[in-house]
C-alpha positions as CSV (number, residue, x, y, z in Angstrom):
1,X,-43.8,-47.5,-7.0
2,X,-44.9,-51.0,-5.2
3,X,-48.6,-50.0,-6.8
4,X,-47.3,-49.4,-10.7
5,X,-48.1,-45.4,-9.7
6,X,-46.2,-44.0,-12.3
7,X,-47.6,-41.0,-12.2
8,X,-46.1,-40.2,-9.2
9,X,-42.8,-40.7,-10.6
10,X,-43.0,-38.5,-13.6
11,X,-44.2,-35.5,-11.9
12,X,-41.0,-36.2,-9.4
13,X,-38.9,-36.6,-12.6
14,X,-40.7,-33.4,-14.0
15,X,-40.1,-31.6,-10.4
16,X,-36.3,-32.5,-10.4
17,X,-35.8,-31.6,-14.4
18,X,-37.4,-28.2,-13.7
19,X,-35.4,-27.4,-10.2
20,X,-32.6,-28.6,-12.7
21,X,-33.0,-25.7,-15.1
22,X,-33.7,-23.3,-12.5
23,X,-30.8,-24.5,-10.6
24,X,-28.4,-23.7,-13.5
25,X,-30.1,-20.5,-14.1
26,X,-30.1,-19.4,-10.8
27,X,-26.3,-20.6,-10.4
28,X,-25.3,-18.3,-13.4
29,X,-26.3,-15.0,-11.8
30,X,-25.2,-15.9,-8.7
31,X,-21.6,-16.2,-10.4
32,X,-22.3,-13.1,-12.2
33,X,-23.7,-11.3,-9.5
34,X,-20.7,-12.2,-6.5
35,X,-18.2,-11.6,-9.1
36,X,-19.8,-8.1,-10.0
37,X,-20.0,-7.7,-6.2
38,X,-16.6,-8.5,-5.3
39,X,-14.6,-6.9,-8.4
40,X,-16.4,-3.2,-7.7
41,X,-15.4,-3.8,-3.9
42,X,-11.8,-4.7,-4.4
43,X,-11.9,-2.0,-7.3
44,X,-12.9,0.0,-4.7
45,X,-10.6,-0.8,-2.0
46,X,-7.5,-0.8,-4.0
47,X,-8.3,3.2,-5.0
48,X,-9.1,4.1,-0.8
49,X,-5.9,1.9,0.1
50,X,-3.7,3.7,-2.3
51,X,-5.1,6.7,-1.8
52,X,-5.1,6.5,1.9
53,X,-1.3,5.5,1.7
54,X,-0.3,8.7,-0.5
55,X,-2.2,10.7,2.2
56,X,0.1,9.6,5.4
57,X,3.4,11.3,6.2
58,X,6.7,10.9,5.5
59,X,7.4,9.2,9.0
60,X,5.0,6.7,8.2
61,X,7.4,5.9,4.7
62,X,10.6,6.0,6.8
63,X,9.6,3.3,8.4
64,X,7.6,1.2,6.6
65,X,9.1,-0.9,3.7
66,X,8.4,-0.2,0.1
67,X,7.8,-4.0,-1.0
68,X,5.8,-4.4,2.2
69,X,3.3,-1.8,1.2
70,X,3.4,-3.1,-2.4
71,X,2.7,-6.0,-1.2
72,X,-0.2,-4.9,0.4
73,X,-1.7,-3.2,-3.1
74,X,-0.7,-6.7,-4.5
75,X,-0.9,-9.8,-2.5
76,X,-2.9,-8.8,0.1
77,X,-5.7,-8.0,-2.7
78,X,-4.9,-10.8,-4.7
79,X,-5.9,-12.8,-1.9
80,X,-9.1,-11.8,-2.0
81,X,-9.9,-11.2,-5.0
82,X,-8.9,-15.5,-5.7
83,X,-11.8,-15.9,-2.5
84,X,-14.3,-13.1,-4.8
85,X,-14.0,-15.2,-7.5
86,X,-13.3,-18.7,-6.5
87,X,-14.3,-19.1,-2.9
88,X,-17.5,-16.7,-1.9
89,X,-20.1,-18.5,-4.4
90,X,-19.2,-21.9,-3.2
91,X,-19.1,-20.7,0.2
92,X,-22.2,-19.2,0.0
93,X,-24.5,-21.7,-1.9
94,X,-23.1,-24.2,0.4
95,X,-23.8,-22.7,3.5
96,X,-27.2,-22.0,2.1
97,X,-27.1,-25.8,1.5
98,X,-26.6,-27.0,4.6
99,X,-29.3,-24.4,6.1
100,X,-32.1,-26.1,4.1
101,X,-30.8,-30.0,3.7
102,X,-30.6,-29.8,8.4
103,X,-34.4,-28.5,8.2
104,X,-35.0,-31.5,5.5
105,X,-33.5,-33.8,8.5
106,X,-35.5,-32.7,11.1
107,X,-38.5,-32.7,9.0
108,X,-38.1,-36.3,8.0
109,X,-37.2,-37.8,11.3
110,X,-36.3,-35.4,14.7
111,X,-34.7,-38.5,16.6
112,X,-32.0,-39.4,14.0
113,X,-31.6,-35.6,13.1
114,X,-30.6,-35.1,16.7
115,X,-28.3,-37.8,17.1
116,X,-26.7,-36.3,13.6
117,X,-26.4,-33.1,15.4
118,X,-24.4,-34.4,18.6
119,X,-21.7,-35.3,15.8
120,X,-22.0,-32.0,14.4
121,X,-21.8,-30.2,17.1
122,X,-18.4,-32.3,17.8
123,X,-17.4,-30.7,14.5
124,X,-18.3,-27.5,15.6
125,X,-15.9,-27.7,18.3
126,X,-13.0,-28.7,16.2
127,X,-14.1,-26.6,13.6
128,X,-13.5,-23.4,16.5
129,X,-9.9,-25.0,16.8
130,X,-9.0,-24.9,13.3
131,X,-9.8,-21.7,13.2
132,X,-8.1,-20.2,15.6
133,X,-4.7,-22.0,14.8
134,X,-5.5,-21.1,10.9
135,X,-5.8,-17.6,11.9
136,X,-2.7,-17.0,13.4
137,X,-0.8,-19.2,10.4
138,X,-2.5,-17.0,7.7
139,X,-1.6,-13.7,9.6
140,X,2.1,-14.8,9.6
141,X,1.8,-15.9,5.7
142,X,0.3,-12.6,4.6
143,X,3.6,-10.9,7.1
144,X,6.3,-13.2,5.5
145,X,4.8,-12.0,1.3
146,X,5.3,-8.8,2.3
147,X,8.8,-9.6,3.7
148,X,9.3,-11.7,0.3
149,X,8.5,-8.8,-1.7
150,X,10.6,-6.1,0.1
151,X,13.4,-8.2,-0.2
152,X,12.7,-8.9,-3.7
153,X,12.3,-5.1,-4.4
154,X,15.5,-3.9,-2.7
155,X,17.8,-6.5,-4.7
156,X,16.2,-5.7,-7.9
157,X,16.5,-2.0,-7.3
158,X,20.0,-2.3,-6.3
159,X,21.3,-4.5,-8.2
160,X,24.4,-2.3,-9.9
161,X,25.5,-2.2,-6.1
162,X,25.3,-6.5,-6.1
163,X,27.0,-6.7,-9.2
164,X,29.6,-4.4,-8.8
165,X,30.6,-6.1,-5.8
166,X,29.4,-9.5,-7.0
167,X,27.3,-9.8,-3.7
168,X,24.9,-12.3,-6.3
169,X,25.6,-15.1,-3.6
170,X,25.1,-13.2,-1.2
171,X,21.8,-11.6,-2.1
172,X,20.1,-14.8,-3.1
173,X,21.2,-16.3,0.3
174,X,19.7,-13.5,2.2
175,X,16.7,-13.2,-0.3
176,X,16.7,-17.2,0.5
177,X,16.5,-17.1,4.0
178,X,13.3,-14.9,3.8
179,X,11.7,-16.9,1.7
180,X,12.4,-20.1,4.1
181,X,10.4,-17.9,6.6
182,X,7.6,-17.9,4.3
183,X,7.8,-21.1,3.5
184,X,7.5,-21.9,7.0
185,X,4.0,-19.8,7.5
186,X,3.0,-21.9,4.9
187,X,3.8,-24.8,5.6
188,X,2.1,-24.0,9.6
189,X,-1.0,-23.1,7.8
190,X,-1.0,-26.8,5.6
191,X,-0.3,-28.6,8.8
192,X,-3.3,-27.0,9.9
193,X,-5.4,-28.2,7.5
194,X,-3.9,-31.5,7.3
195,X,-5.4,-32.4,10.5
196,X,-9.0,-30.9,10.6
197,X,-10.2,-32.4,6.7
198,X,-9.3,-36.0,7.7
199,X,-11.0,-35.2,11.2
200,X,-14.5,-33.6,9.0
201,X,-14.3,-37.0,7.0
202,X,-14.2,-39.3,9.8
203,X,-16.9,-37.6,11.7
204,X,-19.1,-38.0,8.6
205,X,-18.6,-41.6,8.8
206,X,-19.5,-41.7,12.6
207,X,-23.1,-40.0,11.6
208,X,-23.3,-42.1,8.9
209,X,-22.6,-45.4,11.3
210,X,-24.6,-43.5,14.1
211,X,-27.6,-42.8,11.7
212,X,-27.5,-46.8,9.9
213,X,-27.3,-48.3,13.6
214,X,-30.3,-46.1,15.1
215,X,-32.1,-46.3,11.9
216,X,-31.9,-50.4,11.5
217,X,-32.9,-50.5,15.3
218,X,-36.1,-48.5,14.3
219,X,-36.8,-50.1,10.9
220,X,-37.2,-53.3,13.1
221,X,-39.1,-52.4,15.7
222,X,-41.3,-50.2,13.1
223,X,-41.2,-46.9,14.2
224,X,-39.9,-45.7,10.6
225,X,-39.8,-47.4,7.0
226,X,-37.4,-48.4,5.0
227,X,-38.0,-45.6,2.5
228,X,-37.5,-43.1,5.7
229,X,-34.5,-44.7,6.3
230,X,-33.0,-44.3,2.9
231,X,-34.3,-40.9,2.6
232,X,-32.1,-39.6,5.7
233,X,-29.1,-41.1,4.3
234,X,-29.6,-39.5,1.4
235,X,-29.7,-35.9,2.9
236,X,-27.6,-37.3,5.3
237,X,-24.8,-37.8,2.5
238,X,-26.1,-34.2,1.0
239,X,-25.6,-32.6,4.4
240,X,-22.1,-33.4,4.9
241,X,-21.0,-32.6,1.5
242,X,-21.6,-28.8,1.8
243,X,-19.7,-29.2,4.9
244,X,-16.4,-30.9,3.5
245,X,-16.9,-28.2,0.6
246,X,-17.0,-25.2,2.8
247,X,-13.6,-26.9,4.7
248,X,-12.2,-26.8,1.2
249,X,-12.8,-23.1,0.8
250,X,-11.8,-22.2,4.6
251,X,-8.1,-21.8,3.8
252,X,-9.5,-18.6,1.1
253,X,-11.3,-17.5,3.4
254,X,-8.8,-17.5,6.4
255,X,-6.5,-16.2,3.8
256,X,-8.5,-13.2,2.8
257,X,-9.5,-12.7,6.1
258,X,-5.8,-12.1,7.0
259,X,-5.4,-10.1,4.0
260,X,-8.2,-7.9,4.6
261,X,-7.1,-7.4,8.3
262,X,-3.7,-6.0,6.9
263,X,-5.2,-3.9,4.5
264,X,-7.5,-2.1,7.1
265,X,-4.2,-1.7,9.7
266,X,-2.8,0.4,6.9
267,X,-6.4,2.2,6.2
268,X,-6.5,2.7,10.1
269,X,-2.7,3.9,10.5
270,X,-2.8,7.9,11.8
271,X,-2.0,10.6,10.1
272,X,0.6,12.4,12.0
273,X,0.8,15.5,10.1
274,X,-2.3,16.6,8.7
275,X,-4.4,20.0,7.8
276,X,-6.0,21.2,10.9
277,X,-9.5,22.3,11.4
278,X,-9.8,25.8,11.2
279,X,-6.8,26.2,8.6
280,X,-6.3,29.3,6.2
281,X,-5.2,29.9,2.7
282,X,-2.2,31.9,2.7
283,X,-2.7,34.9,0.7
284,X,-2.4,35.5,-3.2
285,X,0.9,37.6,-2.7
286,X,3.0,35.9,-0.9
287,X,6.1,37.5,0.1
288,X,7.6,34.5,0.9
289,X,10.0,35.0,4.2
290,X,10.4,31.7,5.9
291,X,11.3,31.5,10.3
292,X,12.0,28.8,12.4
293,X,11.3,30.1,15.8
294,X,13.2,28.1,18.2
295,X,12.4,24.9,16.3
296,X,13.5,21.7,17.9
297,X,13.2,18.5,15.9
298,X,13.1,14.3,17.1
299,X,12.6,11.3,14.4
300,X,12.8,9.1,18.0
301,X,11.9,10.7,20.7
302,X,14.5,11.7,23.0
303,X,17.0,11.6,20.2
304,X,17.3,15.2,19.1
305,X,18.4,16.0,15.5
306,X,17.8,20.2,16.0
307,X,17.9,22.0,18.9
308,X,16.6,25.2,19.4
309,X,16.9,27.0,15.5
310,X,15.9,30.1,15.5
311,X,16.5,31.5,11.8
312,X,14.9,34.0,9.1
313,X,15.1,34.0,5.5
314,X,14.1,37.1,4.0
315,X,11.4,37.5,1.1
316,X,14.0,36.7,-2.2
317,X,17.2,35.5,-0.2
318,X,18.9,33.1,-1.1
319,X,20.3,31.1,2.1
320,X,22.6,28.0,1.6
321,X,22.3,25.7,5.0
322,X,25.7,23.5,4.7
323,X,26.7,21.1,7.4
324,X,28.2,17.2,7.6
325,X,25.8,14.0,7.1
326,X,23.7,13.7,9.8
327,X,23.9,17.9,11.2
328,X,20.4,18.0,10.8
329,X,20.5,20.1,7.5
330,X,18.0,18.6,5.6
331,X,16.0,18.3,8.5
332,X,15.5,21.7,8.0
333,X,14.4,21.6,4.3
334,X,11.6,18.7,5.4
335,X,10.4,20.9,8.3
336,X,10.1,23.5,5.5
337,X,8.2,21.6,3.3
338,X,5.8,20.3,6.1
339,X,7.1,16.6,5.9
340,X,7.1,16.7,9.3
341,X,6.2,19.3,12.2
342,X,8.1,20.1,14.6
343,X,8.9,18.7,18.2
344,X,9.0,22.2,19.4
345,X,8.7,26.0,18.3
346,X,7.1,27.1,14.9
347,X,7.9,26.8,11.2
348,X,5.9,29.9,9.6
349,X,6.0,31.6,5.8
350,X,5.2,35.2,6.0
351,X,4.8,34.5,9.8
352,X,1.7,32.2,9.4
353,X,2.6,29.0,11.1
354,X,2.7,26.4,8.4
355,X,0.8,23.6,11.1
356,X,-2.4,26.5,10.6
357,X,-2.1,26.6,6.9
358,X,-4.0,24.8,4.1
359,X,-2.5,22.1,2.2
360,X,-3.4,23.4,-1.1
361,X,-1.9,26.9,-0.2
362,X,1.2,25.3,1.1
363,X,2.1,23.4,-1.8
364,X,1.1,26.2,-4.0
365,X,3.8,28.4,-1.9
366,X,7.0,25.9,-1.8
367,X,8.6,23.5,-3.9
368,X,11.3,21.0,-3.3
369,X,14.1,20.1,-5.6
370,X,15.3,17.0,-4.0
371,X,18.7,15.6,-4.8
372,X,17.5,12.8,-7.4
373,X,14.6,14.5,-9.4
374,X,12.1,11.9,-10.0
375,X,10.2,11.2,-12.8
376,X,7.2,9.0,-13.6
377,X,6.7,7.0,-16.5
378,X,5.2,8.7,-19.5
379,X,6.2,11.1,-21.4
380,X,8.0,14.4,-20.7
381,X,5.1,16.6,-21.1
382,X,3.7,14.8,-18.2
383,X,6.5,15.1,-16.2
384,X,6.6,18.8,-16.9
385,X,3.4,19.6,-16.0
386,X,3.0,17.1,-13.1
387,X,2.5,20.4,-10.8
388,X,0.2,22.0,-13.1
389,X,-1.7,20.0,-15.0
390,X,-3.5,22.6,-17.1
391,X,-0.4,24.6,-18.4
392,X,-0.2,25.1,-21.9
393,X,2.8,24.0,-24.2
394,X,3.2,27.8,-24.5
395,X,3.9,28.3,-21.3
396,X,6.0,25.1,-21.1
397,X,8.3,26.5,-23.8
398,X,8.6,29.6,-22.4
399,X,9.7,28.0,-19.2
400,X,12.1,25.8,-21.1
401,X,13.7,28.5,-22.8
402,X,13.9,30.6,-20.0
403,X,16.3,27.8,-17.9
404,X,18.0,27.8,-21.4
405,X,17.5,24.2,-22.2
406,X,14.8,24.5,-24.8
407,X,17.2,23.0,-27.5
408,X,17.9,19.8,-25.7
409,X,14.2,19.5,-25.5
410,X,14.1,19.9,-29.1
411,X,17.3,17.4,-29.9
412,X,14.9,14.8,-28.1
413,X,13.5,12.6,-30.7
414,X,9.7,12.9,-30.2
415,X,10.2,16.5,-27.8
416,X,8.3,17.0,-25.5
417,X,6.3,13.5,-26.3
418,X,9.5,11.8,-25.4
419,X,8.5,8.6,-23.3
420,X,11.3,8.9,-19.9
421,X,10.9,5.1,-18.6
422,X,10.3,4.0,-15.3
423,X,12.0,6.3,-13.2
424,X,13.2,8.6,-15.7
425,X,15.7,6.1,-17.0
426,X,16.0,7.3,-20.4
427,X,17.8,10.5,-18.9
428,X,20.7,10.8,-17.2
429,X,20.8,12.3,-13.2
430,X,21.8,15.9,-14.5
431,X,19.1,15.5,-17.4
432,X,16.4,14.6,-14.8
433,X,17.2,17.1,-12.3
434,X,17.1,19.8,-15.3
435,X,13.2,18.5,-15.7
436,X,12.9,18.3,-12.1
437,X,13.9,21.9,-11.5
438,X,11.9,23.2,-15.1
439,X,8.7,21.6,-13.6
440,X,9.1,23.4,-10.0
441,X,9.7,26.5,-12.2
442,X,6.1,25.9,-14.2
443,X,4.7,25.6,-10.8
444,X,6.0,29.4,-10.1
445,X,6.3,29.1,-6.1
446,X,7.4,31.5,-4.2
447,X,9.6,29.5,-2.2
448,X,12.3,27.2,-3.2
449,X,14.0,24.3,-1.2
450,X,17.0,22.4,-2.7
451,X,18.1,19.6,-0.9
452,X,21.6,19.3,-2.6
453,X,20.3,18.8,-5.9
454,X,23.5,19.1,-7.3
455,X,25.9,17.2,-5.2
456,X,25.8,14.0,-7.1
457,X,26.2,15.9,-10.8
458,X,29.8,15.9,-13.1
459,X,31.0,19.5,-13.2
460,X,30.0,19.7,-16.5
461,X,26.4,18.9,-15.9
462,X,26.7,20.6,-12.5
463,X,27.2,23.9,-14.6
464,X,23.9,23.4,-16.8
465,X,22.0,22.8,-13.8
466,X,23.5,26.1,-12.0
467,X,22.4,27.9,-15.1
468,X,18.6,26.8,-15.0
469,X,18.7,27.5,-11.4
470,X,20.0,31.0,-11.8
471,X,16.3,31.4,-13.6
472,X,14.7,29.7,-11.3
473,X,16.0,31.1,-8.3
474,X,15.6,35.0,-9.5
475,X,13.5,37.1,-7.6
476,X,12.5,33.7,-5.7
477,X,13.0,32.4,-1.9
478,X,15.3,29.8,-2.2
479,X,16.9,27.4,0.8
480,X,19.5,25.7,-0.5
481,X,21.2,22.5,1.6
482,X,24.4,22.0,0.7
483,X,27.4,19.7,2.1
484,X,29.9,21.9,1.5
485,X,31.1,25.2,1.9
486,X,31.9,25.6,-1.6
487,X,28.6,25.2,-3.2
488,X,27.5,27.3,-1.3
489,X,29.3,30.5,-3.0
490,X,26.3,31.8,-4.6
491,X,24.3,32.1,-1.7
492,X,23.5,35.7,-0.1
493,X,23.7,34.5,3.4
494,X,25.1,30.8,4.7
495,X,24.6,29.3,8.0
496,X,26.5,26.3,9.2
497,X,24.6,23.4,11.2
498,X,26.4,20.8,13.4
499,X,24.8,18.5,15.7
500,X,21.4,19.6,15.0
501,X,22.6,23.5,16.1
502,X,23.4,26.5,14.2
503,X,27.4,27.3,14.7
504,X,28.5,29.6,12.4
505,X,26.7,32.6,9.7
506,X,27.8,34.8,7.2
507,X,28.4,35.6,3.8
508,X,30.1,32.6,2.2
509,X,33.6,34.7,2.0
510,X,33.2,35.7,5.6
511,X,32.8,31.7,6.3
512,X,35.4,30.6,4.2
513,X,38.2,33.7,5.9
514,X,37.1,32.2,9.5
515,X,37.6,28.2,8.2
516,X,41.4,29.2,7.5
């Protein structure tokens, strides 16, 4: 430039115009291609999560909270999707940054590049501090969303039960109180922050001071030009902005960090019933007896909720189990179903013990009909066939008119392309147990457990449902649970449980003659 060399100038300007276009082309797949990246894998990851949760057992549900586990599905992956999309390209191109700008130091002048370094490696130090501190704030942030959400899920979802006692007050204060415990994970993780950004921006300032004061000394004394100089400050500055960028970015990254580290406890959590190696089909014509041979049964260990059961239900009986809350009764109609295994003795069909049995043949074998039938959103078909997908509408109606309830179907105003609403909302409880117990009937098991499916039913519903059971029940296994004696009275054999122990069987007549 001191010589009137233009030349060199325009093939710089050329150089930097051309890295220009590159730059911007490069930048836009780079976008493209981390967003591509990091959609498929939380696309991914939200299908294994999910899938993996439906897969655990009913012990893991009991206790884990439902808006914890939503939260998981939700926040936890929002999380990191907001670092996929907002965090992981800046992230990146900045570290990349940072690589090439400290080799540009070096390569320019060694001696101020190490002096640079000493104050990076202070950074480094602080840097290892932050983390640590930001770890554990962002782990309590991602535990206090999921208690937001379960407390935001159980007020919604009970909510009649507020209102009707006007507990609103109450519920918000409670619901407020959790949500002061988030705020305080928060505000733990924004203290940590608050500290380490002004700490990156005044060490910047010491290299920069560091770098001017060595630099001036050896401007003087010659040992490197002017132009050197002003070169290293100028990668200098370049250096150090990557840096604060990347500090910007940290609090996604600790985020999704956290997030990610809750998402893989639940992928990791065991599976405490599952299909054993080795396991059998049971075969095509199942007679459909069902023993429990000195079956004892703990949710917490050393807490027993059945001792020693030993009972047999013949191939087409139809036993009624009938005990207080908290006997252990439907205890018996989850060991059934293989919700659980027992603590001791065996649970067998056709003496095969259900532990040695194939899932697919299990749930082929037994239904439950639990004591709120629960539908899904869509329509009624959907629900209908939720057991077997591939039945026909034939078959369907036929089922339908066998319970006798074909005509209700019918009254509905779109039949069986009737939406039901979350929940099955559009019907009432005795309506939804009625398409509860018509799609266990499409399934055609031979076993049937009903965990007092109607005890919560008006006696004029009750006696609709009893109809469709009588259909469903024929020539069928059936175990009912029931909490009293008198719904019982249709049962071939009854047995009475208290305290987790059978006290009392008989026909329900022969039970009812001992009671007085």
């Amino acid at each position: 430039i001191a010589e009137g060399d233009t030349e060199a100038i325009i093939t710089a300007g050329l150089i930097f115009l051309g890295l220009l276009v590159v730059q911007y082309i490069v930048t836009a797949i780079s976008q493209w291609s981390v967003a591509n990246v990091g959609e498929s894998y939380l696309k991914q990851l939200r299908s294994a999560v999910f899938g993996r949760m439906l897969s655990l057992d009913m012990a893991f549900f009991s206790r884990s909270k439902s808006g914890v586990l939503v939260s998981r599905m939700t926040a936890d992956i929002e999380s990191l999707q907001e670092f996929a999309s907002d965090g992981a390209v800046m992230a990146l191109s900045n570290l990349l940054t940072v690589i090439g700008v400290a080799i540009a130091l070096f390569l320019v002048d060694a001696q101020l590049a190490l002096a640079v370094f000493a104050v990076v490696a202070v950074l480094g130090l602080v840097t290892i501090v932050f983390q640590r501190q930001a770890r554990r704030a962002y782990d309590m942030v991602r535990e206090r969303i999921g208690q937001v959400l379960g407390t935001l899920q159980e007020g919604i979802t009970g909510v009649r039960v507020v209102q009707a006692f006007t507990q609103e007050s109450t519920q918000a204060q409670t619901f407020g109180r959790v949500n002061e415990k988030h705020f305080e994970a928060n505000m733990a993780a924004a203290r940590a922050i608050s500290w380490y950004f002004p700490v990156v921006a005044f060490l910047r300032v010491v290299a920069l001071s560091a770098t001017i004061a060595i630099g001036t000394a050896r401007v003087i004394n010659g040992s490197i030009t002017v132009g050197t100089l002003v070169a290293f400050l100028l990668y200098l500055d370049w250096f150090f902005q990557p840096i604060i960028n990347l500090s910007n970015v940290y609090n996604l990254l600790q985020s999704a960090l956290a997030a990610l580290a809750k998402l893989f406890t639940l992928m990791d959590e065991e599976v405490q019933v599952s299909e054993r190696p080795g396991a059998y089909d049971l075969p095509d014509s199942v007679e459909g007896e069902v023993g429990y041979d000195d079956v004892a049964f703990s949710y917490v260990e050393g807490t027993p909720v059945l001792d020693d059961i030993d009972l047999h239900v013949q191939s087409g009986e139809r036993l009624a189990v009938v005990g207080e809350t908290g006997s252990g009764k439907s205890t018996m109609a989850k060991l059934a179903m293989r919700f659980y295994d027992p603590t001791a003795g065996v649970v067998s069909v056709d003496g095969a013990d259900l532990r040695d049995v194939t899932e697919s043949s299990r749930v082929d074998t037994l239904a439950l009909i639990p004591q709120d039938g629960f539908l899904f959103s869509g329509s009624l078909r959907a629900n209908l066939v939720y057991a077997k997908p591939e039945a026909s509408d034939d078959e369907v109606w036929n089922v339908l008119t066998e319970m006798e309830i074909d005509d209700w179907v019918r009254s509905l105003p779109d039949g069986l392309d009737t939406e039901v609403r979350e929940r099955g909302s559009r019907f009432s409880a005795g309506e939804r147990q009625l398409v509860a117990l018509a799609r266990a009937f499409l399934a055609d098991p031979e076993i049937i457990v009903l965990d007092e499916a109607t005890s919560n039913l008006d006696p004029e519903t009750e006696v609709k449902v009893e109809g469709a059971l009588r259909a469903l029940l024929q020539d069928r296994t059936s175990i009912v649970i029931a909490h009293r004696l008198r719904s019982a009275e249709r049962a071939d054999r009854v047995v009475m449980v208290d305290a987790g122990n059978i006290v009392a069987e008989g026909t329900h007549d022969e039970l009812v003659e001992d009671s007085d």
